[in-house]
C-alpha positions as CSV (number, residue, x, y, z in Angstrom):
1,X,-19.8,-87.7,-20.2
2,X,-21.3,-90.4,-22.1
3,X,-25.2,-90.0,-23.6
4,X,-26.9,-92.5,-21.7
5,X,-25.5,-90.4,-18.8
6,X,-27.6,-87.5,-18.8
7,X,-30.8,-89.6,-17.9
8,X,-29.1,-89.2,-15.0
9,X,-29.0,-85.5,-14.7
10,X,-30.9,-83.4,-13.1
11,X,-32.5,-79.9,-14.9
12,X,-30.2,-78.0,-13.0
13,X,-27.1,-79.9,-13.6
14,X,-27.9,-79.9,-17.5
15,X,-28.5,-76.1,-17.1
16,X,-25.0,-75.5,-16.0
17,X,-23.0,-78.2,-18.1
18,X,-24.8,-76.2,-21.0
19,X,-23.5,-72.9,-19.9
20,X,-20.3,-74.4,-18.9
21,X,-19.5,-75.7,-22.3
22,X,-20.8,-72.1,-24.2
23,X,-18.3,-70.1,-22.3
24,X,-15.8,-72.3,-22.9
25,X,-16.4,-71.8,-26.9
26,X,-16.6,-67.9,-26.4
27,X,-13.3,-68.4,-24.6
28,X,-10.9,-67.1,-27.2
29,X,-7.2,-67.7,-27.0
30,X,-5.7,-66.4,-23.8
31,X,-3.1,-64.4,-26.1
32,X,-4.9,-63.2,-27.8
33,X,-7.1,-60.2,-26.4
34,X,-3.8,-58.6,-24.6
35,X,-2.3,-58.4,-28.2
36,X,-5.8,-56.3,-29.4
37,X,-5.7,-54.6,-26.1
38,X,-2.0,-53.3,-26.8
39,X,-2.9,-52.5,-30.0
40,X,-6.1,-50.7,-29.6
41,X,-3.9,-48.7,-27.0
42,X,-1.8,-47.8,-29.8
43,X,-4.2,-46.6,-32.0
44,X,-5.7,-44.1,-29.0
45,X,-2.1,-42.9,-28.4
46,X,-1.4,-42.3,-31.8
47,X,-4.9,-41.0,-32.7
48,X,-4.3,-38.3,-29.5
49,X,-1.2,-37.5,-30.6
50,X,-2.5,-35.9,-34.0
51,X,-4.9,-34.3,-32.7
52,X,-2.3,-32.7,-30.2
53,X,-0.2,-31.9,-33.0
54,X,-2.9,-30.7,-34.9
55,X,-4.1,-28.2,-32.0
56,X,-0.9,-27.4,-31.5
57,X,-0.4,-26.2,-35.2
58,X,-4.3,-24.1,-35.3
59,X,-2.4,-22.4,-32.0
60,X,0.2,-21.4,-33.3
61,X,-1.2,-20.3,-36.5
62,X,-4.2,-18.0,-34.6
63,X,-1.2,-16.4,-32.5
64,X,0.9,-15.6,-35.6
65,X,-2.8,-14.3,-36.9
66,X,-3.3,-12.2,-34.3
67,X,0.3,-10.6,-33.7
68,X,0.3,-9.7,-37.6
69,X,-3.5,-8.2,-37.3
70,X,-1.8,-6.4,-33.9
71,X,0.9,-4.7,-35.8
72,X,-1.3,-4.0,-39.0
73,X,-3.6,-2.4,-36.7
74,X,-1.2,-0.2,-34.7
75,X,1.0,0.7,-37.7
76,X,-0.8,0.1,-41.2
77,X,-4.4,0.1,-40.2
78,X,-4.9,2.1,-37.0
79,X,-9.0,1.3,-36.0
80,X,-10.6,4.6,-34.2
81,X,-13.8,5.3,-33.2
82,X,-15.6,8.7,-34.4
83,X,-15.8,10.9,-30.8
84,X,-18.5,14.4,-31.4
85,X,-20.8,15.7,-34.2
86,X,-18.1,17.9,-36.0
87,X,-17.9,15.6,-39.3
88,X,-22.3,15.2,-39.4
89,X,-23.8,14.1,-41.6
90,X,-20.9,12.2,-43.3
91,X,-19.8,10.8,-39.6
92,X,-21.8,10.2,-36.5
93,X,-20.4,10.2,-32.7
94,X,-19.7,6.5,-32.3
95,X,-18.6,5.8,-36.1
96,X,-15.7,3.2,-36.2
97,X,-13.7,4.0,-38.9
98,X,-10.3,2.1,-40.1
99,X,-7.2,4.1,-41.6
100,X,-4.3,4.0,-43.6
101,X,-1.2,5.4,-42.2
102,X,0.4,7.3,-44.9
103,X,2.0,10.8,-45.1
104,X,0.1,11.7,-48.8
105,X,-3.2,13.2,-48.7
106,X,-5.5,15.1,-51.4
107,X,-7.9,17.8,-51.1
108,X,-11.0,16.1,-50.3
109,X,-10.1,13.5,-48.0
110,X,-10.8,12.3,-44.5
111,X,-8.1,12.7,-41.9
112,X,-7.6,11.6,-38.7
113,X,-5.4,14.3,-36.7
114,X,-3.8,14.2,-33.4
115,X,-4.3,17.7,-30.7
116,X,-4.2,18.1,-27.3
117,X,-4.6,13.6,-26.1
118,X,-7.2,13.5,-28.5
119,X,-8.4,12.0,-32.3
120,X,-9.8,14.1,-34.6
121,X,-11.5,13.7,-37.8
122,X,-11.6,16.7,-40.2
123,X,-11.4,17.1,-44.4
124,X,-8.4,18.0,-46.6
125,X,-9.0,21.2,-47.5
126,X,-5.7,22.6,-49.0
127,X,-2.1,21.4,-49.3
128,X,1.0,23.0,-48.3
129,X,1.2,26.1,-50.3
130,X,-2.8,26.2,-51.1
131,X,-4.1,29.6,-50.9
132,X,-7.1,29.2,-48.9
133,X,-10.2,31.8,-48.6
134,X,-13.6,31.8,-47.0
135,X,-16.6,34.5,-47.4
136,X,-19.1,35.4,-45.2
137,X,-21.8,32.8,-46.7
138,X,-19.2,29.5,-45.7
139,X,-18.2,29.1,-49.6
140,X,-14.8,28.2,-49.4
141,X,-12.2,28.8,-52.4
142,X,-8.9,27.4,-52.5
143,X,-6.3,29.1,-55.3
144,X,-9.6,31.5,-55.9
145,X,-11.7,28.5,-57.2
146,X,-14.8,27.8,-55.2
147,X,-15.1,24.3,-53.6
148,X,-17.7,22.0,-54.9
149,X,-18.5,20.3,-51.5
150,X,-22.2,17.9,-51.5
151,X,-20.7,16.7,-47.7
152,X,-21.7,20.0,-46.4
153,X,-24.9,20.7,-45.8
154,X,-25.2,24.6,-43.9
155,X,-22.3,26.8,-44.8
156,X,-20.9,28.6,-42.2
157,X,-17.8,31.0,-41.7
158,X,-17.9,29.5,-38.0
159,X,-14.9,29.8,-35.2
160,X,-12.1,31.3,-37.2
161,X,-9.7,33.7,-36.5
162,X,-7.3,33.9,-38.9
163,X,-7.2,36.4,-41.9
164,X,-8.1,35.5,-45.3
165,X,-6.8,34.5,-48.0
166,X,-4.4,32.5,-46.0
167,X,-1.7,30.6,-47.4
168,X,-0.8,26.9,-46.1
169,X,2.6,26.8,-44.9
170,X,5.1,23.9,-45.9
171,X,4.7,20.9,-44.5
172,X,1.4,21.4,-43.6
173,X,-2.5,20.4,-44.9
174,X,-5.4,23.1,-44.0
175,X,-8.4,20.7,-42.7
176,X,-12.0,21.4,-41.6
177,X,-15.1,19.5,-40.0
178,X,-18.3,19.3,-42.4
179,X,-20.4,20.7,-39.6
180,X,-19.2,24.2,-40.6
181,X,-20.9,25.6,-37.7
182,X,-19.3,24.0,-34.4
183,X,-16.4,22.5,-35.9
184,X,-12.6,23.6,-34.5
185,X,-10.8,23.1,-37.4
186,X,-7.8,24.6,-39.0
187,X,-9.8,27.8,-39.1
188,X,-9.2,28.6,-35.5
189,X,-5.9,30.0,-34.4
190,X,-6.3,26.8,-31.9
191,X,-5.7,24.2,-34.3
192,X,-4.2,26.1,-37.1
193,X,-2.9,23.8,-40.0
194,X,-1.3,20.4,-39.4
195,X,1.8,18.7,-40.0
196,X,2.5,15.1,-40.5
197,X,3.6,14.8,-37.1
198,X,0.2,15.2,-36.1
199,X,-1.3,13.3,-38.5
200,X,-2.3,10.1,-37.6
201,X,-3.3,8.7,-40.8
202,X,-6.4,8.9,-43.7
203,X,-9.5,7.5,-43.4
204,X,-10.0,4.2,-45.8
205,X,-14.0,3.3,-45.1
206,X,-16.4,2.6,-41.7
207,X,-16.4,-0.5,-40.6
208,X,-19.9,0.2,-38.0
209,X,-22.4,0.6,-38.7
210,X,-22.9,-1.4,-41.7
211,X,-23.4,0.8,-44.7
C-alpha cells in the first residue's frame, strides 16, 4: 500500500490495517513456541519428579522412625501410665512414666512389676538376700539399719502378713508403695517378693505432667 493511498481509507479500514500489521510483529517464529512449550514440560516433569523422590525418601525415613521408636518402646523403653494412689505423693493416678528394661536394680528405686494382668509401681526395698524388718511405727530396717526414706510421708506397718525380720530369697527384690497405708506390696503374702520374671522394667523419669 502506497502513502498517497491511505487518503483513501476509511477510519475503520486504518483501524484494522493497524492491528493487522501489530499482530503480525508479535507473531514469533512458528517453531519456536512448541520448542519452549516442550521444554517448559520438561522442567515440570523433572521438577515433579524430585519432589516425588524427595517424598518418597521423608516416607521412608518417618517409617524407619517410627518402627525403631516401636521396638525401643516395647523392648528398651516400655511407656506406662501410673493406674491408683499407692506410690502418692511421689506418683499420682494418671502419671505416664517411661522405663528402662533392665534386670539390675538398687534399693531405692522405682519399679514397674507385673501381678495378676496388671502394672504395678512400687520401691526397691531390699535385694535378694536383704534382711528386711518393720516395727510397729512403719520404720523400716533393712540388715538392722533403719531406712532414710523423705518419699514417705505417714509410716505405716499396713497390709502385711509375713513375719519379721524376713529374709529376701534369691532371685528376688522386696518392694513397697510409698503410701504405706493402702499399698499391696511385697509385705502381703499376696504379692510376696518379686522375680525378674515379673519385673517389667525400672522407672527412668515422668514424661506427664511436666515437672
Amino acid at each position: 500500500m502506497e502513502k498517497g493511498d491511505l487518503k483513501d481509507l476509511s477510519r475503520k479500514d486504518l483501524v484494522d490495517a493497524l492491528y493487522t500489521l501489530m499482530k503480525d510483529e508479535e507473531q514469533p517464529d512458528a517453531g519456536a513456541p512448541e520448542h519452549r512449550r516442550v521444554a517448559r514440560e520438561r522442567r515440570k516433569l523433572h521438577k515433579r519428579a524430585r519432589v516425588a523422590r524427595t517424598l518418597l525418601t521423608a516416607l521412608g525415613a518417618l517409617t524407619v522412625v517410627a518402627a525403631i521408636a516401636v521396638l525401643l518402646s516395647t523392648f528398651v523403653f516400655p511407656v506406662i501410665q501410673v493406674s491408683g494412689d499407692s506410690m502418692e505423693p511421689t506418683l499420682a493416678d494418671g502419671d505416664v512414666l517411661v522405663l528402662l528394661n533392665t534386670d539390675k536394680y538398687s534399693g531405692g528405686e522405682l519399679c514397674c512389676i507385673a501381678w495378676q494382668n496388671k502394672l504395678l509401681i512400687k520401691r526397691v526395698i531390699a535385694l535378694a538376700g536383704d534382711t528386711v524388718d518393720i516395727d510397729e511405727q512403719g520404720t523400716v530396717y533393712v540388715n538392722n539399719k533403719a531406712l532414710d526414706e523423705p518419699y514417705v510421708t505417714d509410716k505405716s506397718l499396713g497390709e502385711c502378713d509375713i513375719e519379721f525380720p524376713y529374709q529376701v530369697p534369691e532371685g528376688k527384690i522386696f518392694v513397697m508403695g510409698d503410701r504405706r497405708e493402702s499399698s499391696i506390696d511385697s509385705r502381703s503374702s499376696a504379692i510376696g517378693p518379686v522375680g525378674s520374671d515379673q519385673i517389667v522394667g525400672r522407672v527412668l523419669f515422668k514424661v506427664w505432667p511436666w515437672g
